[in-house]
C-alpha positions in Angstrom: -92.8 -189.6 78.3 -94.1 -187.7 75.4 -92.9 -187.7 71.5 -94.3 -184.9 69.0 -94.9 -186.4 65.6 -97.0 -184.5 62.5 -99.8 -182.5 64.7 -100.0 -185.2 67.3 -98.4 -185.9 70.8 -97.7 -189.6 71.6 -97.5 -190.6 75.0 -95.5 -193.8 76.3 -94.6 -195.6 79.2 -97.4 -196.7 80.6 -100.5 -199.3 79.7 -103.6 -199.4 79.0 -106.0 -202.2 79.5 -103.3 -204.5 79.3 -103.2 -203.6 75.2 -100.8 -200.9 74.0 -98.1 -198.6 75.5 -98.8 -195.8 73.4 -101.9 -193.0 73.3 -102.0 -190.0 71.0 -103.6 -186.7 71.3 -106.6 -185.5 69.1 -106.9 -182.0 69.6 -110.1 -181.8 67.3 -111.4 -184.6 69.6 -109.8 -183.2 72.4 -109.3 -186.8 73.6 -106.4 -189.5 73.9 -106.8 -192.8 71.8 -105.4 -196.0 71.7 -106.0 -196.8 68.2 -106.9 -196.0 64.6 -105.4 -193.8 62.4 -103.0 -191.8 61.8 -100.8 -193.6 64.6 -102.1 -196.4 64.2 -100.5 -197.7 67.9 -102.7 -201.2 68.0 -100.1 -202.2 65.4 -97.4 -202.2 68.5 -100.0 -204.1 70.8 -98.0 -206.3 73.7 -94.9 -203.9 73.5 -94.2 -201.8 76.4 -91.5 -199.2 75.2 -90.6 -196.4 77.5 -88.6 -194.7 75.2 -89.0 -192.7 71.7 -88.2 -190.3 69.4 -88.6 -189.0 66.0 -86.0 -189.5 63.5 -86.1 -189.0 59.7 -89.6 -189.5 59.4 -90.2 -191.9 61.7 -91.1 -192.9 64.7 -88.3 -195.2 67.1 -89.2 -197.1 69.9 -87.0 -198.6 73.0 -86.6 -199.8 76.0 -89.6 -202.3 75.7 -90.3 -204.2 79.2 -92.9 -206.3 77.7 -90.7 -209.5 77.6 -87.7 -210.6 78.8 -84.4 -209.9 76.0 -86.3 -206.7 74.4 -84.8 -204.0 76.4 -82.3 -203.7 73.5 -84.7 -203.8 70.9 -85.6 -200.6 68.3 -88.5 -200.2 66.7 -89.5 -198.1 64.0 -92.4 -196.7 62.4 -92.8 -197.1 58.3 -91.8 -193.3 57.0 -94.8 -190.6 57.7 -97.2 -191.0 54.4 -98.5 -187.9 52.5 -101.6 -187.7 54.1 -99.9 -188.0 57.3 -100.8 -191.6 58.4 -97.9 -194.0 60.1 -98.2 -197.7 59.9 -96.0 -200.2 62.3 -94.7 -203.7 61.5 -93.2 -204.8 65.1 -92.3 -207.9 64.0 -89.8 -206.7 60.8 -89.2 -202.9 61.5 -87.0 -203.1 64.5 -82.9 -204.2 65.1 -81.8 -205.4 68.2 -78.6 -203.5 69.7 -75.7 -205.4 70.6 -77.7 -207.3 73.2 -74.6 -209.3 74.5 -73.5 -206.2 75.8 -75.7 -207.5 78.9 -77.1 -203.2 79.2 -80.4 -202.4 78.3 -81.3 -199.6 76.4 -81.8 -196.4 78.6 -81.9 -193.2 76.7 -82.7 -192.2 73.0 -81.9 -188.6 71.0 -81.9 -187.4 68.4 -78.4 -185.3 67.5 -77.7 -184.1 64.3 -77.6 -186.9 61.4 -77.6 -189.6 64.2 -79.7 -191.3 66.5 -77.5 -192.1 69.8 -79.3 -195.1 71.7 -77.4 -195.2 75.3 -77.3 -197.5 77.6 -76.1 -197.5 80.9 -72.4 -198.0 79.6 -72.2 -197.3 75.9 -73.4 -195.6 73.3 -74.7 -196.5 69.5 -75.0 -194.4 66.7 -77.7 -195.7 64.2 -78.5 -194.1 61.0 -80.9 -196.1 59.4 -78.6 -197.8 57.1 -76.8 -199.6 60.0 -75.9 -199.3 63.8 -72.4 -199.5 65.1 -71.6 -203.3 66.0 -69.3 -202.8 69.0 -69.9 -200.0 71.8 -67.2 -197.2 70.3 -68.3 -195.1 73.1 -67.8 -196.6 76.7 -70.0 -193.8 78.1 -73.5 -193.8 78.5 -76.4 -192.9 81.3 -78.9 -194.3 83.6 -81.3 -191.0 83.0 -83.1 -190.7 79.3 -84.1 -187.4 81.4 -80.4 -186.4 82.1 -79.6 -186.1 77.8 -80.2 -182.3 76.7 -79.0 -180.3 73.8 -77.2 -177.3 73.9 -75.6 -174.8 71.8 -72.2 -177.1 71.5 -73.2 -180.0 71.9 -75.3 -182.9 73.4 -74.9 -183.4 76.9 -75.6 -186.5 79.8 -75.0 -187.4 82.9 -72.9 -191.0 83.3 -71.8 -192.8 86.7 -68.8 -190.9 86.1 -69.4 -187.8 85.8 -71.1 -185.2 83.1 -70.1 -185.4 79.5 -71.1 -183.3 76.1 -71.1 -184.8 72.9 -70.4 -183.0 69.9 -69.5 -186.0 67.7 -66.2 -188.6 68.1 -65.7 -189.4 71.6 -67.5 -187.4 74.8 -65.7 -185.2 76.7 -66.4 -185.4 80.4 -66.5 -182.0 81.6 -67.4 -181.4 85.6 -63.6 -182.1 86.5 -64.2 -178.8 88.3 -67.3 -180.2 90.7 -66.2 -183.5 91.1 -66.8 -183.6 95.2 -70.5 -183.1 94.1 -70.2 -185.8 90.9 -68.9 -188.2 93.6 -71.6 -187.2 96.2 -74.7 -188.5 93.9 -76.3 -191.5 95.8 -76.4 -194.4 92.5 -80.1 -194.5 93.7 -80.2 -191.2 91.9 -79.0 -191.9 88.8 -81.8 -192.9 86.9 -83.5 -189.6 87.6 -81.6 -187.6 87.4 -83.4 -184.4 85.1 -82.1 -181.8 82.7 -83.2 -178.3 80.6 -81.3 -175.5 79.2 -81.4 -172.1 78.2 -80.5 -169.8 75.9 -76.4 -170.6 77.8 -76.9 -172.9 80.3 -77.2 -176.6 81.5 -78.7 -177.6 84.4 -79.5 -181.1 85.6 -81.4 -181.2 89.1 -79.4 -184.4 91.0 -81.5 -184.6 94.5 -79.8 -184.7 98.1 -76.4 -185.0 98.6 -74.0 -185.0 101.2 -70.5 -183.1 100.8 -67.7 -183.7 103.1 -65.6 -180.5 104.0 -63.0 -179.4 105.7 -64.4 -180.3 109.4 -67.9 -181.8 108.9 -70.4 -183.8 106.2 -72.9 -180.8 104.9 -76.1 -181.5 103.8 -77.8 -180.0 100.6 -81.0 -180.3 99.4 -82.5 -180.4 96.5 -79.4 -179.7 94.3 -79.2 -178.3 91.0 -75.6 -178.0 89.2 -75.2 -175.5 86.2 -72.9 -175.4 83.5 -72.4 -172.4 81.7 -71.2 -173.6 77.8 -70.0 -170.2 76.9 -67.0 -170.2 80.0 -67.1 -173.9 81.2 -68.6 -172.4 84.7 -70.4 -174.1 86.6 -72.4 -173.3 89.9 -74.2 -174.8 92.3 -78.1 -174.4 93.5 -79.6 -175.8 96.5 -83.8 -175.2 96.0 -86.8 -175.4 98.4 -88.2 -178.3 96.9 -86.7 -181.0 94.4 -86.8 -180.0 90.3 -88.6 -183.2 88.7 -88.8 -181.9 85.4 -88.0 -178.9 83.2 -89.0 -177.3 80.1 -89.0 -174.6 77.7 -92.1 -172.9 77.9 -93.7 -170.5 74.7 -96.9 -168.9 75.8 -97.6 -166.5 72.9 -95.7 -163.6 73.9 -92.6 -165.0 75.6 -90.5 -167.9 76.2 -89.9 -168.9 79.5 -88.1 -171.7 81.4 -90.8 -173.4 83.3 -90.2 -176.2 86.0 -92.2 -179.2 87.8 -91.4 -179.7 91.4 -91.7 -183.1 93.5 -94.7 -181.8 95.5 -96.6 -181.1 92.3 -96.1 -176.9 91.3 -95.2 -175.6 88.4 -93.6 -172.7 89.0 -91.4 -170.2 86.8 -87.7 -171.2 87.0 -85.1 -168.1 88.2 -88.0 -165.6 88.3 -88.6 -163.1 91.7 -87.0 -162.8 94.7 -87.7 -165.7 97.0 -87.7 -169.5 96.4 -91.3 -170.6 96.9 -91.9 -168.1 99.8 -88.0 -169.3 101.4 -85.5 -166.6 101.7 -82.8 -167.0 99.3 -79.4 -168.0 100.8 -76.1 -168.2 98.9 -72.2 -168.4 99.4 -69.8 -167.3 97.3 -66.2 -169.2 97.6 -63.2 -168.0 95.2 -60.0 -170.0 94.3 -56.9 -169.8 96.2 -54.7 -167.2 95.6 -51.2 -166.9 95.7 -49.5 -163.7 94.8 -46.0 -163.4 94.6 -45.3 -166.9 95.3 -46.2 -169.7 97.5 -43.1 -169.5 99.1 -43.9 -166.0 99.7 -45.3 -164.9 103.2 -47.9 -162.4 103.2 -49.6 -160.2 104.8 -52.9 -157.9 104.5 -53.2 -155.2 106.5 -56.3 -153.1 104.5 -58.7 -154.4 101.8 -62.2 -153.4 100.5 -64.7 -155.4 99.0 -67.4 -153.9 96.3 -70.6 -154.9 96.1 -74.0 -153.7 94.6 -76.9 -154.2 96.5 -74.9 -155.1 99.6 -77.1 -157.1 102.3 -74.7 -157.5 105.1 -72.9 -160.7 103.3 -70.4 -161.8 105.4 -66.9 -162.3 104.4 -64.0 -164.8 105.4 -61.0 -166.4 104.4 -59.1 -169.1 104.9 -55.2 -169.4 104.5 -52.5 -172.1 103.9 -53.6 -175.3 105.5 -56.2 -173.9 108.6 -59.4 -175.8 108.5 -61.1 -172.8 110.4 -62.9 -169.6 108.5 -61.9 -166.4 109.8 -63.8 -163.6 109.9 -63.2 -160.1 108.0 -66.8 -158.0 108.3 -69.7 -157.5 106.3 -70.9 -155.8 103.2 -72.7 -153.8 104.2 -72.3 -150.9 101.3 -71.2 -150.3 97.7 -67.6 -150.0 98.9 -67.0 -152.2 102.5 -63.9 -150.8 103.7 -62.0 -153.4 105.9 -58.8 -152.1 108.5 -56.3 -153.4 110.7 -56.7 -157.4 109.4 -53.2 -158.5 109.8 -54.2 -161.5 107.9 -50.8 -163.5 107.1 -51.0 -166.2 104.7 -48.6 -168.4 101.5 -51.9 -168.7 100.2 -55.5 -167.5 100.5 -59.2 -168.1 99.4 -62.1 -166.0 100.4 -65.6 -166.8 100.8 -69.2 -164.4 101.2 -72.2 -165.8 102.4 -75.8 -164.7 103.2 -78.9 -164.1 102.4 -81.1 -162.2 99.7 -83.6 -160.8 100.7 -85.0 -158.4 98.1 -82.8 -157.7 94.9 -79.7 -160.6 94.9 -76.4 -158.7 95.7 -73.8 -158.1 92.8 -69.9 -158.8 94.6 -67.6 -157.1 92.3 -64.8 -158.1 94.3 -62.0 -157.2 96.1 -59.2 -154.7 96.3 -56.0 -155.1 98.4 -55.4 -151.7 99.6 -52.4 -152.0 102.3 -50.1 -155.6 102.5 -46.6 -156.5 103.0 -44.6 -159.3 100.9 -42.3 -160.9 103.6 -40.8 -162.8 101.5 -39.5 -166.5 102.2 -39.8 -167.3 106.0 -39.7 -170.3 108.1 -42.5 -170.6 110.2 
């Protein structure tokens, strides 16, 4: 992991020789050191801390493996001097955080005047002046790599479900995909991986299993995205597994870049195909129920519109049938379907295919001939 401090980058979790668990960049010496100034990391010799960030100045530290009852120990850095040189003292700069709580520490951010330290369970707000004493927030993650900012808020992944903290209490908010919440193997958890963009949240979760209506579907490689400006989220499945992902300035643009398990870096949501892998998608709407539930219904004509129509085929399904059934294809701006006699309480559509050049644009559809029976006994 990697922590940007002054003109240096600081890399943790890992060691080295046995001696410290922190390097730092020299760019005029173009080389990684172990000690010296202006980090001055021999100072935190024989601590192993996976975790940091910078916070008013400093440096913190967590999640130290080195010895047994440290995992809830933070340490921090005296504050940056003028002539940009930070000095350690790991045996007095450093508070231990509610470790009877039996969690070690697992993530660390930054978020507006706080610093939230989570563990697995909980979550503490320090602020240099004092920590909470008691967990006020029984939510907290596996994943340091699952925490991202956004525009509202800070968000996380938790056994639970995801949550976004904006200050108070989290509020959970993938209600709306909790069959794939549910599906995450707990292998998973702790790496799981998040970015953003300029309206987006996406956290790649791995493989996972979903049970529908007649069978347990395998996807792959799954990446769920929350949309914070209308609470949407959708659902990716990817050639290869996301590892990591980044924001990415080269000069002239910024760019969403991503690291995948068989080791590309590739540009996220750019082109046509997915590594080479025709890109396959379904589209499944709510279920409607015009005029009633206890309505009968029938549609006799409808037409669905779509730009850049690739022969997507479209279904339904109605009441309590398992079974899709078929309608036709879009094959055109304007897919004109006849005769469907499709008699229904209720009903939820669905398009699938695959894109092949341009991704297809479904505007919807348009009921152009139905009947309201009214209330009938089957």
């Amino acid at each position: 992991r990697f922590v940007d401090f002054g003109s240096y980058t600081i890399v943790l979790n890992f060691m080295y020789n046995t001696y410290c668990s922190i390097r730092f960049w020299s760019g005029g010496a173009r080389a990684w050191h172990v000690t010296g100034n202006p980090i001055n990391s021999q100072n935190m010799a024989g601590r192993a801390c996976q975790l940091g960030e910078v916070y008013k100045s400093r440096i913190y530290l967590g999640g130290d493996t080195s010895k047994e009852g440290n995992s809830s120990r933070l340490y921090f850095s005296d504050v940056i001097s003028t002539s940009g040189i930070v000095s350690w003292d790991k045996t007095l700069n450093m508070v231990d955080i509610n470790p009877g709580d039996g969690e070690g520490m697992t993530g660390l951010k930054r978020f507006s005047a706080e610093l939230l330290v989570f563990k697995p369970n909980y979550i503490y707000r320090f602020r240099t002046s004092g920590v909470d004493p008691d967990p006020l927030i029984k939510v907290g993650t596996r994943s340091h790599e699952s925490i991202v900012e956004g525009k509202r808020g800070l968000y996380f992944h938790h056994d639970t479900g995801f949550y976004r903290y904006s200050g108070g209490y989290p509020k959970e908010i993938s209600r709306p995909i909790q069959d794939f919440v549910e599906a995450i193997p707990y292998s998973q958890y702790d790496s799981i991986e998040a970015w953003n963009d300029n309206d987006h949240i996406y956290w790649s979760i791995g493989q996972l299993s979903i049970a529908e209506a007649r069978e347990t579907v395998a996807w792959k490689n799954v990446v769920l995205r929350y949309t914070e400006s209308s609470d949407i989220w959708t659902v990716y499945s990817y050639a290869n597994e996301i590892r990591r992902g980044m924001t990415f300035n080269n000069g002239s643009e910024i760019t969403r870049i991503v690291g995948t398990d068989h080791g590309v870096v590739a540009t996220f949501n750019s082109g046509t195909t997915d590594f080479g892998e025709a890109i396959k998608y379904r589209l499944r709407t709510k279920w409607y129920e015009w005029e009633g539930i206890s309505n009968r219904k029938i549609i006799e004509e409808l037409i669905g519109i779509c730009e850049k129509a690739q022969g997507s085929v479209v279904m339904c399904r109605t009441d309590e049938n398992l079974e899709w059934r078929p309608i036709g294809q879009l094959r055109k701006f304007v897919s004109h379907f006849r005769k469907q006699n499709i008699r229904f309480h209720r009903i939820m559509f669905q398009v699938t295919g695959i894109s092949k050049d341009e991704a297809m644009i479904f505007q919807g559809f348009e009921i152009l001939k139905g009947i309201n029976e009214g209330v009938i006994e089957d």
